[in-house]
Jmol script that loads the backbone (N, CA, C; Angstrom):
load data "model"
ATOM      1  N   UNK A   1      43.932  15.046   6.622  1.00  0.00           N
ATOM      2  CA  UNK A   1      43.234  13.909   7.174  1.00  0.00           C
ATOM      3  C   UNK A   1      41.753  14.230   7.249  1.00  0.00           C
ATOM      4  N   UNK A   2      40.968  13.125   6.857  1.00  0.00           N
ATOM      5  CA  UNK A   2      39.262  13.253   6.974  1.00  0.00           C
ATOM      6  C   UNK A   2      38.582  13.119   8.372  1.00  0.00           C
ATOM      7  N   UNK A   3      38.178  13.575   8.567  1.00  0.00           N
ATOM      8  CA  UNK A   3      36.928  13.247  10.313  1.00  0.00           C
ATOM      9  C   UNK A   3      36.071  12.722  10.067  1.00  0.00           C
ATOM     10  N   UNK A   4      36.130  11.801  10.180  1.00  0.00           N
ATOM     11  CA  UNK A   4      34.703  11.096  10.351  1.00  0.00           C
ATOM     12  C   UNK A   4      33.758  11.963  10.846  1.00  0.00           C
ATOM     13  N   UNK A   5      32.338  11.750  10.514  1.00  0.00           N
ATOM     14  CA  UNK A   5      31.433  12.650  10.787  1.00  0.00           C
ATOM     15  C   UNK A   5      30.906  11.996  12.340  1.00  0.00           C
ATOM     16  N   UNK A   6      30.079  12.772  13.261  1.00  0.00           N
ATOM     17  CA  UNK A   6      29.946  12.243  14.351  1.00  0.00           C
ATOM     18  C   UNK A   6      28.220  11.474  14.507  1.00  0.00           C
ATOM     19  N   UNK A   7      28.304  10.353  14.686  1.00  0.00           N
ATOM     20  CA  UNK A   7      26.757   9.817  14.656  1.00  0.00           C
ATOM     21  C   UNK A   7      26.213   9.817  15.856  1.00  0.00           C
ATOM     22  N   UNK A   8      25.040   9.920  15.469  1.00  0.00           N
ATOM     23  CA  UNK A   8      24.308  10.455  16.772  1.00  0.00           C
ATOM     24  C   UNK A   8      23.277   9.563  17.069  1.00  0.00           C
ATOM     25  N   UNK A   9      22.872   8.482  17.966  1.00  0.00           N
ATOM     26  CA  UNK A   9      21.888   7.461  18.169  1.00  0.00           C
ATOM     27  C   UNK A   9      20.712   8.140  18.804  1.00  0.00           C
ATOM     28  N   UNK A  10      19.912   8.306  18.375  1.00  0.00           N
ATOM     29  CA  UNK A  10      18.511   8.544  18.988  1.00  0.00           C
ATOM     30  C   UNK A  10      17.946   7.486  19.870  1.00  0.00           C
ATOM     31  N   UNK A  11      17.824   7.723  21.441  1.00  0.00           N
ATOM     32  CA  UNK A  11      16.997   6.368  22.126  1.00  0.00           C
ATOM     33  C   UNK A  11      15.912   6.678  21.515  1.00  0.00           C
ATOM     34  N   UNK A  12      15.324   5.640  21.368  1.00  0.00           N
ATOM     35  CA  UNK A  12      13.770   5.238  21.317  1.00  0.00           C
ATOM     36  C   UNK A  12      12.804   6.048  22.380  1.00  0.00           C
ATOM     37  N   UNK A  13      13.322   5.576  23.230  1.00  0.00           N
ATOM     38  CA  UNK A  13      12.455   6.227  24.386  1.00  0.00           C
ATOM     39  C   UNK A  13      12.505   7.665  25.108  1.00  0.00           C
ATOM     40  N   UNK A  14      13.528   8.229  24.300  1.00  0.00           N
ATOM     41  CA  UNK A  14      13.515  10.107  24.190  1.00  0.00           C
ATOM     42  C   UNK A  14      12.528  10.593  23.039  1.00  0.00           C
ATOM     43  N   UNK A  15      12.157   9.851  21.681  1.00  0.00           N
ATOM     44  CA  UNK A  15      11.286  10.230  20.917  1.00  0.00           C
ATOM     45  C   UNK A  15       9.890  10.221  21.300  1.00  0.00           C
ATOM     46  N   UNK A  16       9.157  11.174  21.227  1.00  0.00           N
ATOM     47  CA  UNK A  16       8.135  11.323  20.889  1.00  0.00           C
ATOM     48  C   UNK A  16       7.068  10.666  20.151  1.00  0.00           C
ATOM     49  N   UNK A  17       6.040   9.512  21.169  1.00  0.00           N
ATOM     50  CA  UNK A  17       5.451   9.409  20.176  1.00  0.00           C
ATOM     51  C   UNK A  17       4.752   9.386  18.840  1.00  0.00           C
ATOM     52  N   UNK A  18       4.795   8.948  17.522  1.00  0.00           N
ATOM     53  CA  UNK A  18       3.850   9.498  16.684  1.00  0.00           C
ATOM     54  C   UNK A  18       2.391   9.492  16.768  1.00  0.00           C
ATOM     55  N   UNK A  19       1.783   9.763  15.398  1.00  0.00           N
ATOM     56  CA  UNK A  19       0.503   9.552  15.206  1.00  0.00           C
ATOM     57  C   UNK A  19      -0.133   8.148  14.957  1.00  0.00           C
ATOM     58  N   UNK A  20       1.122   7.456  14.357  1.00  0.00           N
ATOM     59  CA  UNK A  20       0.557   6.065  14.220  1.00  0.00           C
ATOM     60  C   UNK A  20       0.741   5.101  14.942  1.00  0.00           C
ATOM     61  N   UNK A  21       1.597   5.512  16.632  1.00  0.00           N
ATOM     62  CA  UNK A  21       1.569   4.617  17.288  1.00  0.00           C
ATOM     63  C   UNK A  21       0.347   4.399  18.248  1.00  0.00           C
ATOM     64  N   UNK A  22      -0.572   5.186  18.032  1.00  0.00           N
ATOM     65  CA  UNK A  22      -1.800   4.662  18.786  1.00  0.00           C
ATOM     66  C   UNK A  22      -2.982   3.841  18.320  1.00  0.00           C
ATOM     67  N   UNK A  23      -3.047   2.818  18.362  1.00  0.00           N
ATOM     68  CA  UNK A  23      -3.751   1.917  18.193  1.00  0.00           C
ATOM     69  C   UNK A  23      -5.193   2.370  17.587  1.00  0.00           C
ATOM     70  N   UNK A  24      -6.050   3.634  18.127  1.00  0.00           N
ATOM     71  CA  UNK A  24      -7.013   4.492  17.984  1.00  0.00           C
ATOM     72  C   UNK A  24      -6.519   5.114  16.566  1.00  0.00           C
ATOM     73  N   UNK A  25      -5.674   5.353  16.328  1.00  0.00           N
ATOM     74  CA  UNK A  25      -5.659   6.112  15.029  1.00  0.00           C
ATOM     75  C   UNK A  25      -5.160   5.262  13.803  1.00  0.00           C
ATOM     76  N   UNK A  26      -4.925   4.319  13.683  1.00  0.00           N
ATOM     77  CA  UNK A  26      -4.586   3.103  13.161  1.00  0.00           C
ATOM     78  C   UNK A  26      -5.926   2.697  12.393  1.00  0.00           C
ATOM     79  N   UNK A  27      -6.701   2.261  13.905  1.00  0.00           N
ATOM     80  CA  UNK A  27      -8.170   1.769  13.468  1.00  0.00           C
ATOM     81  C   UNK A  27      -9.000   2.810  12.434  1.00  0.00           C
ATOM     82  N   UNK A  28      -8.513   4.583  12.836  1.00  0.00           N
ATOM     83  CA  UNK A  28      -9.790   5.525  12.167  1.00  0.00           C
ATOM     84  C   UNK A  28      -9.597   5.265  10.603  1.00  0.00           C
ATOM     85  N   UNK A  29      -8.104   5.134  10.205  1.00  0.00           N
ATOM     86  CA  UNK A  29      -7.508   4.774   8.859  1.00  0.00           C
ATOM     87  C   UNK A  29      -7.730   3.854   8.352  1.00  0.00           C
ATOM     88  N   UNK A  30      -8.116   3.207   9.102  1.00  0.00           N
ATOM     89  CA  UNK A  30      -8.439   1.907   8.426  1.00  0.00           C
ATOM     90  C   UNK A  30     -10.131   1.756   7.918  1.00  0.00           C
ATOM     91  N   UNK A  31     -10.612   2.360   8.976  1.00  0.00           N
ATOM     92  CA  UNK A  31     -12.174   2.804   8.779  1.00  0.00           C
ATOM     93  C   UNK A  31     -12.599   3.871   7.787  1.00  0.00           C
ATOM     94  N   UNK A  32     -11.853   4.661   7.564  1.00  0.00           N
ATOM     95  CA  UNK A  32     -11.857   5.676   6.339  1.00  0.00           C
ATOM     96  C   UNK A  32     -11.558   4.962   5.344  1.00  0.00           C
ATOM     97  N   UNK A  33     -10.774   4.061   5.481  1.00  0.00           N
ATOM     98  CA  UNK A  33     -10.397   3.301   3.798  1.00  0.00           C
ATOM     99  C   UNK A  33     -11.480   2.585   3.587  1.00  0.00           C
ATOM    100  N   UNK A  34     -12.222   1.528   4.414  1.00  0.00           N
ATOM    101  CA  UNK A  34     -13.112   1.037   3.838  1.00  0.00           C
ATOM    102  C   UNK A  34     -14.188   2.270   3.612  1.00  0.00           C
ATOM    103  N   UNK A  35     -14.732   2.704   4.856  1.00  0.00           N
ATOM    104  CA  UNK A  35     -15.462   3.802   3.830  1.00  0.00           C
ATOM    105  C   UNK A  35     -15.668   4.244   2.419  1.00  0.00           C
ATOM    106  N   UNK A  36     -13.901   4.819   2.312  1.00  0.00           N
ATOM    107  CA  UNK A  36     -13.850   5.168   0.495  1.00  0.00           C
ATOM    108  C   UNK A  36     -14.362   4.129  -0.371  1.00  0.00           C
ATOM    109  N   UNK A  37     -13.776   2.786   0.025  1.00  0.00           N
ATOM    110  CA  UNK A  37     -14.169   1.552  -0.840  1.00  0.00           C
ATOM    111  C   UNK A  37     -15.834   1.479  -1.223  1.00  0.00           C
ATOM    112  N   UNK A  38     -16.268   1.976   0.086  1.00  0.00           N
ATOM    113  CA  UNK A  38     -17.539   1.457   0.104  1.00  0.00           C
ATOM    114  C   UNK A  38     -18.068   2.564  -0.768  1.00  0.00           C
ATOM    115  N   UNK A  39     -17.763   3.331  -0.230  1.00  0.00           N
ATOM    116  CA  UNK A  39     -18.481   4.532  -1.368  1.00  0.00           C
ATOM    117  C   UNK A  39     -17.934   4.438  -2.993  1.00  0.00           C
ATOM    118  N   UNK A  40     -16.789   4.301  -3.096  1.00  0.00           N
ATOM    119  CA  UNK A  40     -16.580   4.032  -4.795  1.00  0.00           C
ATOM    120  C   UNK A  40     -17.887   2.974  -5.394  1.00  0.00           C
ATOM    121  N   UNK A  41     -17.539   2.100  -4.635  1.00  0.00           N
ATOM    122  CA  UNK A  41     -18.822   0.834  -5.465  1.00  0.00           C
ATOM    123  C   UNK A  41     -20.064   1.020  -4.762  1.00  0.00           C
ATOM    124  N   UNK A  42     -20.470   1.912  -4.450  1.00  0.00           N
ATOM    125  CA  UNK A  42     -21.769   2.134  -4.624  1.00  0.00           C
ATOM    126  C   UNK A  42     -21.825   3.638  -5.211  1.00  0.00           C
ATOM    127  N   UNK A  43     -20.858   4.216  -5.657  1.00  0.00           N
ATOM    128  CA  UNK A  43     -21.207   5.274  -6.969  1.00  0.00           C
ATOM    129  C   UNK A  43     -21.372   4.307  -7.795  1.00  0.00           C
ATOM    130  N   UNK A  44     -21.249   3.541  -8.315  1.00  0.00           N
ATOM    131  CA  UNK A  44     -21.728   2.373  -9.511  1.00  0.00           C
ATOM    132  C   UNK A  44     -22.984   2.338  -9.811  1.00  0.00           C
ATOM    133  N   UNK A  45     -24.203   2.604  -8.823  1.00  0.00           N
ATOM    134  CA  UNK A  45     -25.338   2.707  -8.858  1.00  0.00           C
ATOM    135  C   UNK A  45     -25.424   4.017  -9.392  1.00  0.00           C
ATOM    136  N   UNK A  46     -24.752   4.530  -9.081  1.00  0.00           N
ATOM    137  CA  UNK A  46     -25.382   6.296  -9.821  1.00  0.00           C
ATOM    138  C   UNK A  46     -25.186   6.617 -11.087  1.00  0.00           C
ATOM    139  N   UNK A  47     -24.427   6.005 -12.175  1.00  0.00           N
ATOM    140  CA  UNK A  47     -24.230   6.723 -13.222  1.00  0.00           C
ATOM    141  C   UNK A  47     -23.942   5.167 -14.161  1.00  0.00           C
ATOM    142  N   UNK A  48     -23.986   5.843 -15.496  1.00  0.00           N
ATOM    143  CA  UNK A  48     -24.008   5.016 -16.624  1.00  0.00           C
ATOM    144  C   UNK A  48     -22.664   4.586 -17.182  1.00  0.00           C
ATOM    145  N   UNK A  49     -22.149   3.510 -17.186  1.00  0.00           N
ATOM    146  CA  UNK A  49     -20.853   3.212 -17.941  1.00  0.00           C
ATOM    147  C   UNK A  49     -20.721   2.938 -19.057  1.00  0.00           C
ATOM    148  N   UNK A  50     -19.865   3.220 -20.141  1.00  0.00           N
ATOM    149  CA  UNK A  50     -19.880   3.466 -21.312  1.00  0.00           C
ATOM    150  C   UNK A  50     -18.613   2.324 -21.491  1.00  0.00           C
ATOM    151  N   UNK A  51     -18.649   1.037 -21.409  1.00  0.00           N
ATOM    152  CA  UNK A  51     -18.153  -0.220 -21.514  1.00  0.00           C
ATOM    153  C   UNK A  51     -17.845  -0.720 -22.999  1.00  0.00           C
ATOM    154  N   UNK A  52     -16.888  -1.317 -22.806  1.00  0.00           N
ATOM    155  CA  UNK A  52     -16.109  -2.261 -23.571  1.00  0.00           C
ATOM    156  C   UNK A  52     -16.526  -3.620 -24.108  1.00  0.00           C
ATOM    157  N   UNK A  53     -16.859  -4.055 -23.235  1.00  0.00           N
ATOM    158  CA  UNK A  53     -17.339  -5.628 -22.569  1.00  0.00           C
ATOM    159  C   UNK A  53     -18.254  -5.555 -21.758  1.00  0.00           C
ATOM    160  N   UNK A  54     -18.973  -6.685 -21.737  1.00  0.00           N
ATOM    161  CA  UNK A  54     -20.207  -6.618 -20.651  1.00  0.00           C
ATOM    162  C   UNK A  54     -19.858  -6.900 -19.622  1.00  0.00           C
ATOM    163  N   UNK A  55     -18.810  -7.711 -19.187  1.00  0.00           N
ATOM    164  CA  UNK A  55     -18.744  -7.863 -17.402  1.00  0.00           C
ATOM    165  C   UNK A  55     -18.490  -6.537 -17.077  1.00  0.00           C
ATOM    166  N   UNK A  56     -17.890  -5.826 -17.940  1.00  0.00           N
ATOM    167  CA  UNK A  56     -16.961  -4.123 -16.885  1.00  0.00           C
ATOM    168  C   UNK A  56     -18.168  -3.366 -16.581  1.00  0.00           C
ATOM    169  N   UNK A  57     -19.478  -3.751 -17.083  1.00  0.00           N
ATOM    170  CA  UNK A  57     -20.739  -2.905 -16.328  1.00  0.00           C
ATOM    171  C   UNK A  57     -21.096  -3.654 -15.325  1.00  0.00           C
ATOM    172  N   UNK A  58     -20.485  -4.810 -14.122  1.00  0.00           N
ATOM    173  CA  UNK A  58     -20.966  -5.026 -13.224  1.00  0.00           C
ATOM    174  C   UNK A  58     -20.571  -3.945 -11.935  1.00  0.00           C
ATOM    175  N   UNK A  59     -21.621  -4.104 -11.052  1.00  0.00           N
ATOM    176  CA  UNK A  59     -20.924  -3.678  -9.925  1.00  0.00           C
ATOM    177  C   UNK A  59     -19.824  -3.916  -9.327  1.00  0.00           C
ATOM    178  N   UNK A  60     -19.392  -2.918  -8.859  1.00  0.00           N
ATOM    179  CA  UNK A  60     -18.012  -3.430  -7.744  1.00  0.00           C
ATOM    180  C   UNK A  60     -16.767  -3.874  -8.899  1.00  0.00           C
ATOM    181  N   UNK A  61     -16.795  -3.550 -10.418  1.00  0.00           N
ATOM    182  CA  UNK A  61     -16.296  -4.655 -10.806  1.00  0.00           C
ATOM    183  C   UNK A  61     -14.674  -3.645 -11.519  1.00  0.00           C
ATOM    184  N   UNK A  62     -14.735  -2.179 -11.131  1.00  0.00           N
ATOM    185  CA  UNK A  62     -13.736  -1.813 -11.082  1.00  0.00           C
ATOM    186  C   UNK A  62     -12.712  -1.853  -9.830  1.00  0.00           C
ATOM    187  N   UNK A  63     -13.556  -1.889  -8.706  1.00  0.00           N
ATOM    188  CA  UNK A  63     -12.646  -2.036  -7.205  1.00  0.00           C
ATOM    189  C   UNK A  63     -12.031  -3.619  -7.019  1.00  0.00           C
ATOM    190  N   UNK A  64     -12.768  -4.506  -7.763  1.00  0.00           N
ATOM    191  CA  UNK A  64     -12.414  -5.941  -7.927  1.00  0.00           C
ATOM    192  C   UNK A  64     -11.156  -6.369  -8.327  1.00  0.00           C
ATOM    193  N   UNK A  65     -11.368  -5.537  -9.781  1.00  0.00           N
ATOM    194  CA  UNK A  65     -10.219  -5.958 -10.807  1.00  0.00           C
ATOM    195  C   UNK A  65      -9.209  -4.821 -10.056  1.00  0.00           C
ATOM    196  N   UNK A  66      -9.354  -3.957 -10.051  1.00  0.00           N
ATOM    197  CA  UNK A  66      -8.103  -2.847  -8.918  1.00  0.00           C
ATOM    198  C   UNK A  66      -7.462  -3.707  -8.142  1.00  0.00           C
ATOM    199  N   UNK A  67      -8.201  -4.570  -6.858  1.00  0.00           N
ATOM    200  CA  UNK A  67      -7.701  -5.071  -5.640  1.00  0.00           C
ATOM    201  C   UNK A  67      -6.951  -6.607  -6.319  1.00  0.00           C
ATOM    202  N   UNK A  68      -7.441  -6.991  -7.414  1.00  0.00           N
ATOM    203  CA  UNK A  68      -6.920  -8.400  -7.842  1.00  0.00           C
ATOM    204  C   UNK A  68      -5.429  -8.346  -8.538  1.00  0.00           C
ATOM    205  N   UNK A  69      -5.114  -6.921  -9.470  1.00  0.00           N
ATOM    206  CA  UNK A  69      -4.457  -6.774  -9.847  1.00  0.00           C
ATOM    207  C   UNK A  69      -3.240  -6.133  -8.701  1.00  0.00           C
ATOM    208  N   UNK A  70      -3.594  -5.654  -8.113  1.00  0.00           N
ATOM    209  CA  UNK A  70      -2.486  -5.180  -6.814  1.00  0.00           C
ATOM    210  C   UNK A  70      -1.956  -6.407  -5.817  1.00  0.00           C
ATOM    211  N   UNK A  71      -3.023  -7.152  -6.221  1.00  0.00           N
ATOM    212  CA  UNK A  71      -2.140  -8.338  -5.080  1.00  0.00           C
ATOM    213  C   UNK A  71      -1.679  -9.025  -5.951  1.00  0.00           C
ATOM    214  N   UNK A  72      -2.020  -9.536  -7.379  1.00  0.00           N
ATOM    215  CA  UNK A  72      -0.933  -9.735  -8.465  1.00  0.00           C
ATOM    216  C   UNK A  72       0.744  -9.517  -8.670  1.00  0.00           C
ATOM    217  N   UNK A  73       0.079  -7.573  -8.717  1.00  0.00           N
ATOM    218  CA  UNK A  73       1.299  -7.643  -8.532  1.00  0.00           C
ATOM    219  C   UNK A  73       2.501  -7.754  -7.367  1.00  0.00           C
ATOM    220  N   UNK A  74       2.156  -7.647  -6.295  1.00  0.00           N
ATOM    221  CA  UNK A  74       2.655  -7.871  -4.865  1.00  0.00           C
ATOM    222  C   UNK A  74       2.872  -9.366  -5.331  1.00  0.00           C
ATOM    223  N   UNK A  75       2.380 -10.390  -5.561  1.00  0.00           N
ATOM    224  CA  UNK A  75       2.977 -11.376  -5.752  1.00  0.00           C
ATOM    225  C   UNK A  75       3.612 -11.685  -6.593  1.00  0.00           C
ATOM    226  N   UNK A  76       3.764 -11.067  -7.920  1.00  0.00           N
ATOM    227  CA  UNK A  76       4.734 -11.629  -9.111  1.00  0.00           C
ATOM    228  C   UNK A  76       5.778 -10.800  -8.339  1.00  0.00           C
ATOM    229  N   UNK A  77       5.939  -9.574  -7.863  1.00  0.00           N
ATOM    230  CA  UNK A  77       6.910  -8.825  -7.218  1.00  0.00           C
ATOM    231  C   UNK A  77       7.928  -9.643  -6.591  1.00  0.00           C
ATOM    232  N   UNK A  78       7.088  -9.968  -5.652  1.00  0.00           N
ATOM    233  CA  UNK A  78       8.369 -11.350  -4.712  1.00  0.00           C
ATOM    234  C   UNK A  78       8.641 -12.527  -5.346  1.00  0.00           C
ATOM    235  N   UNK A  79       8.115 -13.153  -6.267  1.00  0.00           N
ATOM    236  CA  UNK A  79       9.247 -13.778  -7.197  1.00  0.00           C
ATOM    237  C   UNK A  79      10.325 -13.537  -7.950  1.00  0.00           C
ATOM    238  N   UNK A  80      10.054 -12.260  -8.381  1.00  0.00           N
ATOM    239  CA  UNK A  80      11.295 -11.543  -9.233  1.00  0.00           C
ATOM    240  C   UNK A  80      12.404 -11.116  -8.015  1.00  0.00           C
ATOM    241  N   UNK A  81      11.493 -10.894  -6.925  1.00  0.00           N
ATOM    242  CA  UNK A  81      13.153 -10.790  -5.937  1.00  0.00           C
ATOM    243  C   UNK A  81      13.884 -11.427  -6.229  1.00  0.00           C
ATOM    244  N   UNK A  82      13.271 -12.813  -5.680  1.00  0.00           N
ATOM    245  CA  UNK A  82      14.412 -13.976  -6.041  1.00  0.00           C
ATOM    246  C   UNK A  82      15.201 -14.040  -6.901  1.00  0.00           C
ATOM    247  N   UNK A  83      14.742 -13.579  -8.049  1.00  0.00           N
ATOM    248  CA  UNK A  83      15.583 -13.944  -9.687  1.00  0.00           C
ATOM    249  C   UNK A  83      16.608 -12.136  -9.173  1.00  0.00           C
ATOM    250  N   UNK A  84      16.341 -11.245  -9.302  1.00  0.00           N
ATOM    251  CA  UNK A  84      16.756 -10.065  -8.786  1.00  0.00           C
ATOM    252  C   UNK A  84      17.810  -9.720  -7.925  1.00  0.00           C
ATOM    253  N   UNK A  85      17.803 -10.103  -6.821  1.00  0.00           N
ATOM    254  CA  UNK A  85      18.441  -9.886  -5.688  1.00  0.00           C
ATOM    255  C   UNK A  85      19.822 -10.365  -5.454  1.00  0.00           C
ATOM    256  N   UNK A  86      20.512  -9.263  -4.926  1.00  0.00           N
ATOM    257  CA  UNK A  86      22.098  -9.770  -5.111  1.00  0.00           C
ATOM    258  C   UNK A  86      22.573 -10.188  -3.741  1.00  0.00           C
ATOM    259  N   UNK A  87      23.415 -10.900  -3.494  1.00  0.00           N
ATOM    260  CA  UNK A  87      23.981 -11.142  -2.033  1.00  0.00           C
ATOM    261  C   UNK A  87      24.349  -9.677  -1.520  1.00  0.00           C
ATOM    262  N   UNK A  88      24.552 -10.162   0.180  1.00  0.00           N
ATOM    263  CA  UNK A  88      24.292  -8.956   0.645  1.00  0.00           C
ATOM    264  C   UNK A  88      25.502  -8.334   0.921  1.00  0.00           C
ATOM    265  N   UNK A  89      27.368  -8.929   0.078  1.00  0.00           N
ATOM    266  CA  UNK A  89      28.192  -8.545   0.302  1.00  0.00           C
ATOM    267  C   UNK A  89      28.402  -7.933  -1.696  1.00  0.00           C
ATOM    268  N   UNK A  90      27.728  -8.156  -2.329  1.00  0.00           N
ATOM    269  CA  UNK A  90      28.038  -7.810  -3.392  1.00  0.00           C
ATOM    270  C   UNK A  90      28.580  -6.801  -4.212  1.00  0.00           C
ATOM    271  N   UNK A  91      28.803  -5.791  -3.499  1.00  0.00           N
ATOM    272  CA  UNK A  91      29.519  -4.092  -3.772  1.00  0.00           C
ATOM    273  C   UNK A  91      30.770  -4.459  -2.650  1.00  0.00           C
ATOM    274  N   UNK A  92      31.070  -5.391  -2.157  1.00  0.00           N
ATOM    275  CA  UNK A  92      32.751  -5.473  -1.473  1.00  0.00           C
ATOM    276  C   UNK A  92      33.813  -5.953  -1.858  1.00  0.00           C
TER     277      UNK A  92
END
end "model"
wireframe off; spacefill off
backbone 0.3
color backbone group
């Protein structure tokens, strides 16, 4: 005969806060990211691009097309769920 293995519920409120439940450290991450942002497109000013096309020598115009294409895909993403996604008894 098999034993079931024994599960063990963790309260919530015996764990230990993390790092990201403080509101303060949330914000510094978030402030470091724009930072980086900010600093990528203004290295744009410092150096010469060796382009394809003339818009890709604008400023800002690699962090643009980066951020346009990521929410692209985040959105074609959740349409294909739909077409994708199986009911939620489907392996029974």
């Amino acid at each position: 005969m098999s034993e079931e293995p024994e599960v063990v519920i963790v309260n919530p409120a015996d764990e230990k806060p993390g790092w990201f439940d403080k509101p303060s450290n949330v914000n510094k991450i978030v402030w470091a990211l724009v930072a980086m942002c900010t600093a990528s497109v203004l290295a744009d000013f410092f150096y010469h691009k060796h382009t394809h096309y003339d818009f890709q020598g604008y400023v800002g115009f690699d962090a643009f097309y980066g951020f346009v294409s990521c929410v692209l895909l985040v959105l074609v993403a959740k349409q294909l769920r739909k077409i994708l996604m199986r009911d939620e008894d489907y392996y029974d």
